[in-house]
Backbone of each chain as nested JSON, in Angstrom:
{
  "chains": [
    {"id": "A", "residues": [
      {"number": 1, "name": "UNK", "atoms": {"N": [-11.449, 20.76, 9.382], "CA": [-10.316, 20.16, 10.121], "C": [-9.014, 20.722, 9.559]}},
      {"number": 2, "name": "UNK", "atoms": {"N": [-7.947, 20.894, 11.028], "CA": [-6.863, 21.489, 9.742], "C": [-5.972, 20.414, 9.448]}},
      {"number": 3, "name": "UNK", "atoms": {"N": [-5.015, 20.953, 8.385], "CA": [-4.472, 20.009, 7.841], "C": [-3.136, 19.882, 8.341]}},
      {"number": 4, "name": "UNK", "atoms": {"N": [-2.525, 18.612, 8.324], "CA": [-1.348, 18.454, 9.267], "C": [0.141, 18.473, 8.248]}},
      {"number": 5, "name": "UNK", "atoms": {"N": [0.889, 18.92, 8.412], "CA": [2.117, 18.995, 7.53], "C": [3.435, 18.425, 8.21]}},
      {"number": 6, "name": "UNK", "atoms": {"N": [4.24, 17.327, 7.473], "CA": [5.432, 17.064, 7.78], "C": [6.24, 16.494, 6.987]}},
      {"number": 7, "name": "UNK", "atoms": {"N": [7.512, 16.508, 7.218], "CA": [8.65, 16.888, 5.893], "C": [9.058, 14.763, 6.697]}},
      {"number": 8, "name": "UNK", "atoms": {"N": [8.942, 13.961, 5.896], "CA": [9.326, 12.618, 5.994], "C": [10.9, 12.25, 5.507]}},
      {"number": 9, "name": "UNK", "atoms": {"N": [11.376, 11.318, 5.336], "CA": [12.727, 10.761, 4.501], "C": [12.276, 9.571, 4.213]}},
      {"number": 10, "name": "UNK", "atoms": {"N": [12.532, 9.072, 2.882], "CA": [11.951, 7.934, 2.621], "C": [12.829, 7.319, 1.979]}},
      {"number": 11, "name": "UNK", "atoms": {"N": [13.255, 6.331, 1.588], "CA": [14.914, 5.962, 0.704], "C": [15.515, 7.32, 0.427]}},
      {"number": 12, "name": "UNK", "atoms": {"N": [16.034, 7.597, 1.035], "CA": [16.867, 9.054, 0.731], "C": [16.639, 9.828, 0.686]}},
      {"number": 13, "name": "UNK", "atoms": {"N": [15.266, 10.175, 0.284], "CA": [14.283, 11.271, -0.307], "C": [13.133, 12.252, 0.657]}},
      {"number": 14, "name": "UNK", "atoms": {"N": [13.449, 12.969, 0.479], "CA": [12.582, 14.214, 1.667], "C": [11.25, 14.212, 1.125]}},
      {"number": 15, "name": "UNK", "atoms": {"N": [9.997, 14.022, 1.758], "CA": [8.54, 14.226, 1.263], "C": [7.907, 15.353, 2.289]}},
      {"number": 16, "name": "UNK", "atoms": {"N": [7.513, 16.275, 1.625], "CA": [6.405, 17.124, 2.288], "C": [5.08, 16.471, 2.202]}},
      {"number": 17, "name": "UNK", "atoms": {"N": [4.968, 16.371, 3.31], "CA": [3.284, 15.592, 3.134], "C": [2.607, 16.069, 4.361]}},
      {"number": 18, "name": "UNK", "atoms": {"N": [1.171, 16.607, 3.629], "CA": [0.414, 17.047, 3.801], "C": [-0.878, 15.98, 4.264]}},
      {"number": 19, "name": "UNK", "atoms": {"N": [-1.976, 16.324, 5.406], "CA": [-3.329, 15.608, 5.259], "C": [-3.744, 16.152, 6.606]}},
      {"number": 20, "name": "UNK", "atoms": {"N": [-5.076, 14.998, 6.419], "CA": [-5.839, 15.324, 7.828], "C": [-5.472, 14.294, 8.536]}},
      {"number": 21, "name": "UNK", "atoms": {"N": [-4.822, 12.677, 7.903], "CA": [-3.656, 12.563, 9.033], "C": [-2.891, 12.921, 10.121]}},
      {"number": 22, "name": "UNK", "atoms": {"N": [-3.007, 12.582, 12.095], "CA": [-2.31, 12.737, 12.481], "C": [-0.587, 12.669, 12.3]}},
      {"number": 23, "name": "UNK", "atoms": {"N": [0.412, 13.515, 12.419], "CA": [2.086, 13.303, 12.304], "C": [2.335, 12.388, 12.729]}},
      {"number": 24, "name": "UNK", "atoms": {"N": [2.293, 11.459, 13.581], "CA": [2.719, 10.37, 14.271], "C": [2.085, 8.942, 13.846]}},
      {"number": 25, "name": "UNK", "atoms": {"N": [0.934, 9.425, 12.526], "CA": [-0.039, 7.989, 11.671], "C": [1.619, 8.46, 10.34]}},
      {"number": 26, "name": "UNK", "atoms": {"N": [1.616, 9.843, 10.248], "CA": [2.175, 9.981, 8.656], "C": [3.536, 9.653, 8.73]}},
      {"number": 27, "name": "UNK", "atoms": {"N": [4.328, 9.896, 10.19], "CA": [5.551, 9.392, 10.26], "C": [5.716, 7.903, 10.262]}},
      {"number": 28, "name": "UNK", "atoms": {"N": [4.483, 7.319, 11.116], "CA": [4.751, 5.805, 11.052], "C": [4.502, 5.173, 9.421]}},
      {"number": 29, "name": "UNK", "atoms": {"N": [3.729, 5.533, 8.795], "CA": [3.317, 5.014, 7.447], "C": [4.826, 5.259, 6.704]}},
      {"number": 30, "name": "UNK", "atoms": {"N": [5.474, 6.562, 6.93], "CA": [6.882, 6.711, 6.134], "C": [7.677, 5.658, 6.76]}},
      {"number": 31, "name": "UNK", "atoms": {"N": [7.875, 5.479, 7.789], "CA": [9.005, 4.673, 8.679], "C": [9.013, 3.0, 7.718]}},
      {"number": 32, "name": "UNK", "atoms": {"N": [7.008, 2.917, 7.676], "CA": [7.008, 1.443, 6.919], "C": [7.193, 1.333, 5.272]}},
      {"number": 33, "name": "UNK", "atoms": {"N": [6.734, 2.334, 4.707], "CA": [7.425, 2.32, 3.345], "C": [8.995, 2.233, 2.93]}},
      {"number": 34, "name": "UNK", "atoms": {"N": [9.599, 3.313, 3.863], "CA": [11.073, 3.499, 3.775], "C": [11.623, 1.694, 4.31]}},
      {"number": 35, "name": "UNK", "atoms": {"N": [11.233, 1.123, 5.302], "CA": [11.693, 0.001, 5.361], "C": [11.213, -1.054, 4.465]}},
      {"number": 36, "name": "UNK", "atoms": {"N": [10.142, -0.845, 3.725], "CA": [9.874, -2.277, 2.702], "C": [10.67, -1.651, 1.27]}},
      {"number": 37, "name": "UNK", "atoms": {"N": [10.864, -0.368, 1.17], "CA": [11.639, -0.302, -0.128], "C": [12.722, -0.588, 0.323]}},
      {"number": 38, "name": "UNK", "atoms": {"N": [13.335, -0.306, 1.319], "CA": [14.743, -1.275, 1.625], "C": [15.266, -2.947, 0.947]}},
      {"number": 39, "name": "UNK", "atoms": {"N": [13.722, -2.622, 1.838], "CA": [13.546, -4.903, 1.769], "C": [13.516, -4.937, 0.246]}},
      {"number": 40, "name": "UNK", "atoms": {"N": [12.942, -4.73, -0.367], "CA": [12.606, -5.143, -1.996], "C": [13.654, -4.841, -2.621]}},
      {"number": 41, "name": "UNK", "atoms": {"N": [14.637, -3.758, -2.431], "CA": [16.021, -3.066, -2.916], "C": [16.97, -4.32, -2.598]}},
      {"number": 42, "name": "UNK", "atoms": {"N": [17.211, -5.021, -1.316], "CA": [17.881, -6.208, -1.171], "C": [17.925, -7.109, -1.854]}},
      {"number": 43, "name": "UNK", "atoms": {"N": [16.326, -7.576, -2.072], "CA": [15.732, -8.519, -2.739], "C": [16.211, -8.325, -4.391]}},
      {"number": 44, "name": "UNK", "atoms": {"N": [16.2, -7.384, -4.992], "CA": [16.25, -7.2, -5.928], "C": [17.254, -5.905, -6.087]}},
      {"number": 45, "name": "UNK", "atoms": {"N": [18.582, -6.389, -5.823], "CA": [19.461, -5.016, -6.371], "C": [19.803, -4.508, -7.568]}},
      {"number": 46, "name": "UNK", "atoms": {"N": [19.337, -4.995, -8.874], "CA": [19.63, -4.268, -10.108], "C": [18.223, -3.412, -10.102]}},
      {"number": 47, "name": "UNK", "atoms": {"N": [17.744, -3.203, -9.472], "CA": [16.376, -2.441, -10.167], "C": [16.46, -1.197, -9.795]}},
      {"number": 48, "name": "UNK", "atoms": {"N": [15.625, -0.245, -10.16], "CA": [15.82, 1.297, -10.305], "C": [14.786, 1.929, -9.138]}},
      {"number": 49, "name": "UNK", "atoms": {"N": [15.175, 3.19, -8.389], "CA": [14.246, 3.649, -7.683], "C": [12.343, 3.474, -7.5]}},
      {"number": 50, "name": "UNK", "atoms": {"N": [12.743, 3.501, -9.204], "CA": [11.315, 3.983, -9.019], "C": [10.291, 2.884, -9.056]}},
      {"number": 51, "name": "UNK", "atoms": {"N": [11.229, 1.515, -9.9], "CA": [10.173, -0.075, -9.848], "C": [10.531, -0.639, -8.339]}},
      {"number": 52, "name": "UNK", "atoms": {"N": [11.525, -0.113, -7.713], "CA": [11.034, -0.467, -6.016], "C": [9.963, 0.037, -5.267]}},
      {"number": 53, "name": "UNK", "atoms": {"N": [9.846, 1.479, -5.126], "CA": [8.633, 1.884, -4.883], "C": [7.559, 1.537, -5.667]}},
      {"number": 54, "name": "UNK", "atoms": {"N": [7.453, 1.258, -6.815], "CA": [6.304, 0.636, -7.296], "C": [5.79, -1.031, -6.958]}},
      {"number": 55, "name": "UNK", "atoms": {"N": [6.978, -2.015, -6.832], "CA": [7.002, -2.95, -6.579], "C": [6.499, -3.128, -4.559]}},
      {"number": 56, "name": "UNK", "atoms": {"N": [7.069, -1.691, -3.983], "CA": [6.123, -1.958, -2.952], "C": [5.073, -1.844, -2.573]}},
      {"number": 57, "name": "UNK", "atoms": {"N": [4.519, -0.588, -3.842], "CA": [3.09, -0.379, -3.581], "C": [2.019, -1.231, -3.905]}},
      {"number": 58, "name": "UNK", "atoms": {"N": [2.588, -1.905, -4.93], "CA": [2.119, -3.642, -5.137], "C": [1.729, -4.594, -4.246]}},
      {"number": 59, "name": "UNK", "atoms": {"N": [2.831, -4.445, -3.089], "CA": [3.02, -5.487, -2.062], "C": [1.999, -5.393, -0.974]}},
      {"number": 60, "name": "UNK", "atoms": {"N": [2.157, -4.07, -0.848], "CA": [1.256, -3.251, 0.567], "C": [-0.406, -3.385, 0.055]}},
      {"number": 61, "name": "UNK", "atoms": {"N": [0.025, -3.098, -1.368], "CA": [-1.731, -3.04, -1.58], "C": [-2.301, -4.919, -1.894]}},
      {"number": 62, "name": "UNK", "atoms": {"N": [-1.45, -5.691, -2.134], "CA": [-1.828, -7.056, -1.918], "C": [-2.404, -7.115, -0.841]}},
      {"number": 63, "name": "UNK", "atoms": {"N": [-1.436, -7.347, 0.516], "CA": [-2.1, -6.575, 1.721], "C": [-3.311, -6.549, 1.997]}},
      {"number": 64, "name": "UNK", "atoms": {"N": [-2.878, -5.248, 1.852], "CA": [-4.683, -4.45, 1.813], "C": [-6.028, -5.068, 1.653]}},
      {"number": 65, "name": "UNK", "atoms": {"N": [-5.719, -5.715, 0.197], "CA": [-6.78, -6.448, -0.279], "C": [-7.344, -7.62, 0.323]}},
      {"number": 66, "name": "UNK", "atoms": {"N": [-6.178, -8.299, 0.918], "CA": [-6.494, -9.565, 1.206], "C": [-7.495, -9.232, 3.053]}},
      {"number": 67, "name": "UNK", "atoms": {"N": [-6.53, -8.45, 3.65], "CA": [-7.268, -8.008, 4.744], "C": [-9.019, -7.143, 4.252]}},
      {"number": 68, "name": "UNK", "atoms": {"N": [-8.713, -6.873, 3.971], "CA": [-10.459, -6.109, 3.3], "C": [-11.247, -7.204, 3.377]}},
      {"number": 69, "name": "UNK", "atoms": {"N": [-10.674, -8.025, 2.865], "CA": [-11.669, -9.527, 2.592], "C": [-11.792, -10.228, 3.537]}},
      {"number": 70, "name": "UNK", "atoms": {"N": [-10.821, -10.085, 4.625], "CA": [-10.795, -10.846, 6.225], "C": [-11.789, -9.805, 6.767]}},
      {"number": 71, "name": "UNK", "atoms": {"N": [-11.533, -8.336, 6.73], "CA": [-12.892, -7.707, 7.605], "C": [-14.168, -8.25, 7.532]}},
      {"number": 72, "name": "UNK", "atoms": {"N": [-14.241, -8.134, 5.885], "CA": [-15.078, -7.885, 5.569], "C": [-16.452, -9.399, 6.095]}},
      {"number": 73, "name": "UNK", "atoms": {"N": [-15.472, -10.711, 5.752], "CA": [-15.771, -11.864, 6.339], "C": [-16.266, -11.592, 7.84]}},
      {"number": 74, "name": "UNK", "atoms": {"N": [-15.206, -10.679, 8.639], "CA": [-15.676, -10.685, 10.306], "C": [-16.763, -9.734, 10.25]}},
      {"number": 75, "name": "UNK", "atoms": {"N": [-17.218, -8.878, 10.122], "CA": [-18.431, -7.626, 9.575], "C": [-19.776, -8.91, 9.457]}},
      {"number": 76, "name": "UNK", "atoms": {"N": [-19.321, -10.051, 8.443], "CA": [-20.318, -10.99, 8.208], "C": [-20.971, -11.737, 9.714]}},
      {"number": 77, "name": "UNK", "atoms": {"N": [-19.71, -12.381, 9.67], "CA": [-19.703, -12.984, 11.152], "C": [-20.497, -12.6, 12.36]}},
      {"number": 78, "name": "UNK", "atoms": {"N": [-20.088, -11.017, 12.52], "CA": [-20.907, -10.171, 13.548], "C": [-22.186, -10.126, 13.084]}},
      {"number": 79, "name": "UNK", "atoms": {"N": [-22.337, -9.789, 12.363], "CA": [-23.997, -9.843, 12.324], "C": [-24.95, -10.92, 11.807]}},
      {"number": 80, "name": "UNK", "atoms": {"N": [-24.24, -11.944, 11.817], "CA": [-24.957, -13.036, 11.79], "C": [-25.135, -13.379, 13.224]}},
      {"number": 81, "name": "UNK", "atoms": {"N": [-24.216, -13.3, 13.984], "CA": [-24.267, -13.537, 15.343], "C": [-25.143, -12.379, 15.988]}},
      {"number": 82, "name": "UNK", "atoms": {"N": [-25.22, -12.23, 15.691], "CA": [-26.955, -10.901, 16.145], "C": [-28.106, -11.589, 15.97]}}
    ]},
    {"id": "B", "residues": [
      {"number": 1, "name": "UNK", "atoms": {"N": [4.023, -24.801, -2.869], "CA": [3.078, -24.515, -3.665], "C": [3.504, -23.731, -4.791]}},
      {"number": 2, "name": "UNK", "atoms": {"N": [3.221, -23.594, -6.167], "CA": [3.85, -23.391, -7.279], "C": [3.393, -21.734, -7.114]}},
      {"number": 3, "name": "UNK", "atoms": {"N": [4.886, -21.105, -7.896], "CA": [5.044, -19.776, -7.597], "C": [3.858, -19.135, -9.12]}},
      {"number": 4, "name": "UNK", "atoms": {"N": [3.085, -18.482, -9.028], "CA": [2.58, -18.076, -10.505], "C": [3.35, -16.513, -10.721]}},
      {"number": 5, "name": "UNK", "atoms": {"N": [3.239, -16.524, -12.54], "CA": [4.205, -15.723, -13.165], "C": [2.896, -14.592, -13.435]}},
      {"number": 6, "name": "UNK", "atoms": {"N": [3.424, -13.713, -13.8], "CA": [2.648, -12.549, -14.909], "C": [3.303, -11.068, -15.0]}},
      {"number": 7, "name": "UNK", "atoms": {"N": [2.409, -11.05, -16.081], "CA": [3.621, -9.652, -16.554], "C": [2.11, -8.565, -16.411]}},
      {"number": 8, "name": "UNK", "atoms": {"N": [2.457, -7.303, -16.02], "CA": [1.514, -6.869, -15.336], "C": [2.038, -5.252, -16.141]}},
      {"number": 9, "name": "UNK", "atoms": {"N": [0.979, -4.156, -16.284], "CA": [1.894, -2.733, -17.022], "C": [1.238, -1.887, -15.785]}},
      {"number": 10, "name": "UNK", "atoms": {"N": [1.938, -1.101, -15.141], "CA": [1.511, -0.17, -14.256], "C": [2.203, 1.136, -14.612]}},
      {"number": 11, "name": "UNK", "atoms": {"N": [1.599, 2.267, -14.843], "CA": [2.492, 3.502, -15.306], "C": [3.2, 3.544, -16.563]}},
      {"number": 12, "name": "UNK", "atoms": {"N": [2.75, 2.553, -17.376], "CA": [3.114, 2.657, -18.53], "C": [4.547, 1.32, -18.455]}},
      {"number": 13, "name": "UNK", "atoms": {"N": [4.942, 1.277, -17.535], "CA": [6.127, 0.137, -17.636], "C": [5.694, -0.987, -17.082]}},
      {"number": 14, "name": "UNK", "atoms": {"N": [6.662, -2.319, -17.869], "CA": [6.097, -3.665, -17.092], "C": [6.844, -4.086, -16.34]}},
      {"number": 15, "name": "UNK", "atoms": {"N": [5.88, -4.775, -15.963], "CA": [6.747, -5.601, -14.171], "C": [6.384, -7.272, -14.3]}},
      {"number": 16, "name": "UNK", "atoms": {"N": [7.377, -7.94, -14.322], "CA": [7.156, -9.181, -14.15], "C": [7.336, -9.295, -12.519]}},
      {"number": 17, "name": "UNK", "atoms": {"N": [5.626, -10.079, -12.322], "CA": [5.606, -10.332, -11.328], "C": [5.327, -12.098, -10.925]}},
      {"number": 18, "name": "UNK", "atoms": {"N": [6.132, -12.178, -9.945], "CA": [5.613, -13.986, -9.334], "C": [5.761, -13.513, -8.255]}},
      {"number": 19, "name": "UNK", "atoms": {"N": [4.812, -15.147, -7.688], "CA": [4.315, -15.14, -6.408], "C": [2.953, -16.294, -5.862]}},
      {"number": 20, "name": "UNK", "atoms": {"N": [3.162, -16.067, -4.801], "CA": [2.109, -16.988, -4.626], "C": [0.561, -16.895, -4.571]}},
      {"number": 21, "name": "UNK", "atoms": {"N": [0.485, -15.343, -5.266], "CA": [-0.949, -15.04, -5.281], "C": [-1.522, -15.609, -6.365]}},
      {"number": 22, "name": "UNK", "atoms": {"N": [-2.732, -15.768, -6.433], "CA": [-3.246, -15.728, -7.739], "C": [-3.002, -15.055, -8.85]}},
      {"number": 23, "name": "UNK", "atoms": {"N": [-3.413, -15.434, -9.62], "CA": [-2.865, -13.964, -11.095], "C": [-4.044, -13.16, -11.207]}},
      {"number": 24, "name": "UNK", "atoms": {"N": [-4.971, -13.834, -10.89], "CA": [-6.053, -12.545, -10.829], "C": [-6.012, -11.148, -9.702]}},
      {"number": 25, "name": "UNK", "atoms": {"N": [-5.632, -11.946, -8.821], "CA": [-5.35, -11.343, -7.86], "C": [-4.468, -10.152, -8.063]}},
      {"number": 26, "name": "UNK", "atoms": {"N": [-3.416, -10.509, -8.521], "CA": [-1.744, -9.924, -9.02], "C": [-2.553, -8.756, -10.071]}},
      {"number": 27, "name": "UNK", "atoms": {"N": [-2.776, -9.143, -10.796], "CA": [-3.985, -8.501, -11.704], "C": [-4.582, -6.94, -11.199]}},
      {"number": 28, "name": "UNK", "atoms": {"N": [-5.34, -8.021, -10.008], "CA": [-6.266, -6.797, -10.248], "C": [-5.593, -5.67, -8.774]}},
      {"number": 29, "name": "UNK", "atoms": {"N": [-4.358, -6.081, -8.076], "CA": [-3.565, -5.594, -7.561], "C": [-3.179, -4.791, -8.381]}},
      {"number": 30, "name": "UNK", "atoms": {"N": [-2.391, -4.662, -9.545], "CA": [-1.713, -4.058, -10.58], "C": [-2.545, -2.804, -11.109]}},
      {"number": 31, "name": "UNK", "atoms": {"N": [-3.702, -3.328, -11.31], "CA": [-4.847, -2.281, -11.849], "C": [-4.925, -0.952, -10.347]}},
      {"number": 32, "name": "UNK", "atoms": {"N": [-5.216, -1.624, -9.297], "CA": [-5.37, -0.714, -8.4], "C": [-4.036, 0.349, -8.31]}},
      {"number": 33, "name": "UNK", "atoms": {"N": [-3.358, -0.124, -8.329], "CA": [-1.48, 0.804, -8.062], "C": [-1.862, 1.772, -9.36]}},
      {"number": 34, "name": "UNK", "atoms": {"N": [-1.582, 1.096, -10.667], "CA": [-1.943, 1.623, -12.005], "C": [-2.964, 3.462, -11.852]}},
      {"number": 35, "name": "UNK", "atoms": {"N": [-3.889, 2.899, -11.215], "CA": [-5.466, 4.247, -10.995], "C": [-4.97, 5.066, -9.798]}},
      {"number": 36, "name": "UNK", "atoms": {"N": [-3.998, 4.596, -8.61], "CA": [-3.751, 5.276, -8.041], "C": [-2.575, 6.293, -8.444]}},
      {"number": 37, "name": "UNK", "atoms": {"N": [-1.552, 5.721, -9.133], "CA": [-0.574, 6.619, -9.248], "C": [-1.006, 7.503, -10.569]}},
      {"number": 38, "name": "UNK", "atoms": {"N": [-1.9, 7.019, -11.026], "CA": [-2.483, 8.275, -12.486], "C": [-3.179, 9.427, -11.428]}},
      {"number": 39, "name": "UNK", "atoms": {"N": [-3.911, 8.672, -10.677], "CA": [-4.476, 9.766, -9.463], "C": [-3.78, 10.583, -9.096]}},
      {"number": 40, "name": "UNK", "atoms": {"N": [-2.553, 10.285, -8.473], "CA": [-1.409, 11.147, -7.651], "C": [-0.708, 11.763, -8.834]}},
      {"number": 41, "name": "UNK", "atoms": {"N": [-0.546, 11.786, -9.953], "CA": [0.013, 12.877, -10.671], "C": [-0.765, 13.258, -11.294]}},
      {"number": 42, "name": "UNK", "atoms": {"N": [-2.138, 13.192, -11.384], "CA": [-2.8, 13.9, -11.44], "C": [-2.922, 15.026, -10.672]}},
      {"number": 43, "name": "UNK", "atoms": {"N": [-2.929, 14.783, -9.387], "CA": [-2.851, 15.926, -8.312], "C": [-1.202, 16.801, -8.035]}},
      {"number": 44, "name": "UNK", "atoms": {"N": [-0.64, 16.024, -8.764], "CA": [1.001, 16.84, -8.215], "C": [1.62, 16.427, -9.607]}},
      {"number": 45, "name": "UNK", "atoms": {"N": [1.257, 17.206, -10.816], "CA": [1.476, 16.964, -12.442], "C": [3.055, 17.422, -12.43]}},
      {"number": 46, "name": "UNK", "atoms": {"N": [3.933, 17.971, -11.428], "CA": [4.891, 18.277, -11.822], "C": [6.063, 17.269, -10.743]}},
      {"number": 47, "name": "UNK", "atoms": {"N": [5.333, 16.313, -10.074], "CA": [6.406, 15.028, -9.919], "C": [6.733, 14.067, -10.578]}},
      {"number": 48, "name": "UNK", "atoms": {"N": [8.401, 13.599, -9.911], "CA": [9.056, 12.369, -11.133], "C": [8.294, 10.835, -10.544]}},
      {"number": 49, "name": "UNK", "atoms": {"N": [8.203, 9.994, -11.633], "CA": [7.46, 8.993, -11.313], "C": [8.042, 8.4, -9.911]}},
      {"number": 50, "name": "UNK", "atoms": {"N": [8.923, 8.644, -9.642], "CA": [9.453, 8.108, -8.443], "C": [8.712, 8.006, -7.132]}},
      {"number": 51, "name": "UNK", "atoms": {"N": [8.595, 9.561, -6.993], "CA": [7.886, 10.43, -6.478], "C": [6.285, 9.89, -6.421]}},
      {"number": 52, "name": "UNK", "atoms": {"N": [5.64, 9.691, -7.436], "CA": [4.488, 9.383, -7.637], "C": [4.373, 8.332, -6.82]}},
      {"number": 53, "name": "UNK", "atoms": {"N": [5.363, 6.983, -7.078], "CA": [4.995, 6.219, -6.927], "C": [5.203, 5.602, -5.174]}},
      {"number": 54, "name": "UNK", "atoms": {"N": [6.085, 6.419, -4.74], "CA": [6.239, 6.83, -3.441], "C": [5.222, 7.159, -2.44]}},
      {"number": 55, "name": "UNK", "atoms": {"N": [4.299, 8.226, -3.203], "CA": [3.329, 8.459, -2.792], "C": [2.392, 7.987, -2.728]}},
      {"number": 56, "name": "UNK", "atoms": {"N": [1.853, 7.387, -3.442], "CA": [1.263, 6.336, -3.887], "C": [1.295, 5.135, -2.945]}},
      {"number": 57, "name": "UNK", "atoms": {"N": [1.93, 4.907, -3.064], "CA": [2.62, 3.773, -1.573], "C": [2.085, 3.846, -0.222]}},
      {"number": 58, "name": "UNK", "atoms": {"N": [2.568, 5.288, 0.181], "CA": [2.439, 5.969, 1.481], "C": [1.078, 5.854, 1.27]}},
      {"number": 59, "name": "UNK", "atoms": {"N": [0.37, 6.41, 0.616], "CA": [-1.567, 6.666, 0.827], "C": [-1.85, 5.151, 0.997]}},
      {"number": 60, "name": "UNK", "atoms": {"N": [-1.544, 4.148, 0.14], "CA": [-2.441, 2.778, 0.407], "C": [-1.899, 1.943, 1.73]}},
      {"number": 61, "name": "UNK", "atoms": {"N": [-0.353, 2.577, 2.47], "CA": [0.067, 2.002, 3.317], "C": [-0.827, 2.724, 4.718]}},
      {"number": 62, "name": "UNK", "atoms": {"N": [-1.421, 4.038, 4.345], "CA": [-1.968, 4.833, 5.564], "C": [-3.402, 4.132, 5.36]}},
      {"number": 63, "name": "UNK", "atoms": {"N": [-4.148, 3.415, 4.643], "CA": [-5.056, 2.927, 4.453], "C": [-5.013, 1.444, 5.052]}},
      {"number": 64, "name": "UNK", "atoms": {"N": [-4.231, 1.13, 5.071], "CA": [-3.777, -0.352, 5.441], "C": [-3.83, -0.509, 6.846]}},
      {"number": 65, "name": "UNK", "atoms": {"N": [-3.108, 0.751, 7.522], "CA": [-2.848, 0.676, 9.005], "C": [-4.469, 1.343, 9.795]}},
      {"number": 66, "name": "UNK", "atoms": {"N": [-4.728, 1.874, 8.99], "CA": [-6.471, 2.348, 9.538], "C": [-7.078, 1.192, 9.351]}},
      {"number": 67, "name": "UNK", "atoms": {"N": [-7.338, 0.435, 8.283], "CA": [-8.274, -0.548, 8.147], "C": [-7.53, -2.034, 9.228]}},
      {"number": 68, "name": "UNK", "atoms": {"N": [-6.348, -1.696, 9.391], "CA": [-5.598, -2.971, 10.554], "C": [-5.849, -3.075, 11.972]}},
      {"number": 69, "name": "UNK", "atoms": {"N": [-5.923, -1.51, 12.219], "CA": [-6.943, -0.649, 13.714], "C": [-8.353, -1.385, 13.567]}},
      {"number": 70, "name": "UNK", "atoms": {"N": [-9.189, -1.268, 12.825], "CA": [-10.531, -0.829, 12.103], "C": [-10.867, -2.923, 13.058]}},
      {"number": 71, "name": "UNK", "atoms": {"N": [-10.071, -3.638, 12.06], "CA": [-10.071, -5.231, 12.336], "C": [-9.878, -5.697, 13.257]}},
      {"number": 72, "name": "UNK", "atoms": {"N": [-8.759, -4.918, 13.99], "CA": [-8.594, -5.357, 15.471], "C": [-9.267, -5.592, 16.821]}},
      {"number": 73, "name": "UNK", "atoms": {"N": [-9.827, -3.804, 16.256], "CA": [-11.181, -3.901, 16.998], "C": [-12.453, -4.577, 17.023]}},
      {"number": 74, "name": "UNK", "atoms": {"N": [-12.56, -4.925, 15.984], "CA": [-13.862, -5.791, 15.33], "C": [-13.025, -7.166, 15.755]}},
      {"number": 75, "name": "UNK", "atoms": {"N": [-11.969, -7.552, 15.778], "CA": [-11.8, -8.993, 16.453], "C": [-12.231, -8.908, 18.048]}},
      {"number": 76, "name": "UNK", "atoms": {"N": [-11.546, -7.763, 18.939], "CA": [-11.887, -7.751, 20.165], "C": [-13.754, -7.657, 20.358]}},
      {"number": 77, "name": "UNK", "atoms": {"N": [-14.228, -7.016, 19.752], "CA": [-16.042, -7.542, 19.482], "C": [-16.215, -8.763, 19.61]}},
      {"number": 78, "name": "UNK", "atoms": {"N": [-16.009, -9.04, 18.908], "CA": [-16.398, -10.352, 18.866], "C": [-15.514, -12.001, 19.767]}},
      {"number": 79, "name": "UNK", "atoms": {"N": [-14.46, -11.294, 20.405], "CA": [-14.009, -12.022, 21.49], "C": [-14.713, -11.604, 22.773]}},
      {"number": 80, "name": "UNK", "atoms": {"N": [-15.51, -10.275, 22.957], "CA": [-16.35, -9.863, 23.883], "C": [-17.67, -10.269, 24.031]}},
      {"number": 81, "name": "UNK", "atoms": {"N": [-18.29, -10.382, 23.157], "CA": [-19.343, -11.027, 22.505], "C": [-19.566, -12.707, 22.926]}},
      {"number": 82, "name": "UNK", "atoms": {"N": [-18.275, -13.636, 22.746], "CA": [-18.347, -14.31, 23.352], "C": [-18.645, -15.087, 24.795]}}
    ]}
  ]
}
């Protein structure tokens, strides 16, 4: 598969990013990072670039987790109902 | 509902974190960010943690929105199913 390339802006910052990601999954994923480091930058204006982006990757991957555990529950569901 | 505290080390720096998650949770959130961003400069040894952690972000946020697709559909299953 080839690999897809596009130049993002993310708090200020230009990313070349690369994958087998469609451009329009990798632009939307930038669009939502760049807006939750916003949010957390509000939330917290003495802090430094780099514990915002960390503090969101925190957030997103809370997230993550908690939904994994909702699939994973419906995955159950379905095949019990079989 | 009472906010819980913890101090959490990701990348070598700490983050006091609260919230309404669990602390295990917060925890083992922390651990995951922690393995990913050693991952990502592992692969790109000559970015600033910023950077890392940016990236870092972006990958578990492109994971988030696949596995949010992934659920959606598995809800419409099982509203079909019905």
């Amino acid at each position: 598969m080839k690999k897809n390339k596009v130049t993002v802006e993310i708090y200020g910052e230009s990313y070349a990013v690369k994958g087998d990601a469609e451009i329009e999954q990798i632009e939307r994923v930038a669009a939502l990072i760049d807006e939750r480091m916003r949010r957390t930058a509000r939330s917290n204006p003495r802090l430094s670039t780099t514990k915002i982006a960390v503090l969101t990757a925190l957030n997103i991957a809370d997230e993550f987790l908690r939904l994994e555990q909702d699939y994973r529950q419906l995955v159950q569901m379905l095949k019990e109902g079989k």
